[in-house]
N, C-alpha and C positions, 0 to 999 in steps of 0.2 A: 091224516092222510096216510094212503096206506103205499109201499112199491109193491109190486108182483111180478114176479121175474118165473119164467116158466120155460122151462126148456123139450120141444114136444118134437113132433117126427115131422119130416119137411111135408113129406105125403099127408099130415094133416092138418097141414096151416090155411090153408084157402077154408075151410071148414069151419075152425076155430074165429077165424078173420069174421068171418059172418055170422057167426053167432054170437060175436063179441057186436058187432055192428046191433045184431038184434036188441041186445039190452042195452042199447046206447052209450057204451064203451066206445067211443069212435076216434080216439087219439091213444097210440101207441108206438113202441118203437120198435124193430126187431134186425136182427143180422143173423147170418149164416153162420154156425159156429162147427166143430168137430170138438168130440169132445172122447173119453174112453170109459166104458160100461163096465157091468159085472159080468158080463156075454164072454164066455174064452174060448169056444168054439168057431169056427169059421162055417161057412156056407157053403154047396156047393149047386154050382147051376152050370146046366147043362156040358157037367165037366170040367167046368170052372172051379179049382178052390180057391175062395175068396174071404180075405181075414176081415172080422167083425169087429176087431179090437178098438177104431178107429170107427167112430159115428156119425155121421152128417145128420145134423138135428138144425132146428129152427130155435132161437132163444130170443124170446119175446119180452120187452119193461113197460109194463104198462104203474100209470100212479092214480089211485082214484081218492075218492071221500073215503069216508070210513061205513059208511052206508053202502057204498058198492062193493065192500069188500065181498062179502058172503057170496052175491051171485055171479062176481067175478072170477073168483076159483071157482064156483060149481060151473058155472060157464063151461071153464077151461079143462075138469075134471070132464066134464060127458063130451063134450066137443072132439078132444085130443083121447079118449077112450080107444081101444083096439082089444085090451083083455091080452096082451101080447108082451113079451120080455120087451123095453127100450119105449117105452108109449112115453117117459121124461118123468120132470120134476116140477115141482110148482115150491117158489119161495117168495115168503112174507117179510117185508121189514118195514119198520116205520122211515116217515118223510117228516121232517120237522117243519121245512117250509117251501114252497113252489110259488115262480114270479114267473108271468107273462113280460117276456119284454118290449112287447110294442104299447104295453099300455101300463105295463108298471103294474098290475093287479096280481096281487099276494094271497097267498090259503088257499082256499075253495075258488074263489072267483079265476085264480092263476094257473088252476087248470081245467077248467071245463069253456 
């Protein structure tokens, strides 16, 4: 089993969410995070300069088989695309073991 931890733009998690639903990824975790970029410029709108140093991103855990690895990142790789400075990060680690606990079921059965 594998985690996948990806940290993407909040403007494209509704996106990602449903494209992850399409290849029947359908259990995941995620929170609001701030995080700070390689971005050292600031913005300016309509007047406004606004520091960019400071990110509001979306940062996703999702744990699958080792079978959904591959189209889990590419998922998240075309999903969370923009071609833009700040589009995130995607990280792999291994999962040694996963337990449902209403039913006690361990490995593969423990999360899907």
């Amino acid at each position: 089993m594998k985690q996948i931890e990806a940290i993407i733009r909040k403007s494209k998690f509704d996106e990602v969410k449903k494209a992850l639903h399409s290849i029947e990824v359908n259990f995941f975790s995620y929170w609001d995070v701030t995080g700070v970029g390689n971005e050292k410029q600031g913005h300016v709108y309509r007047g406004i300069s606004y520091s960019t140093t400071d990110i509001q991103r979306r940062y996703l855990s999702i744990v699958v088989s080792d079978e959904f690895l591959e189209r889990t990142v590419n998922c998240i790789l075309e999903s969370a695309y923009t071609g833009n400075v700040g589009d995130g990060k995607i990280f792999v680690s291994e999962v040694k073991e996963a337990y449902r606990i209403r039913t006690k079921e361990s490995g593969h059965a423990g999360i899907n």
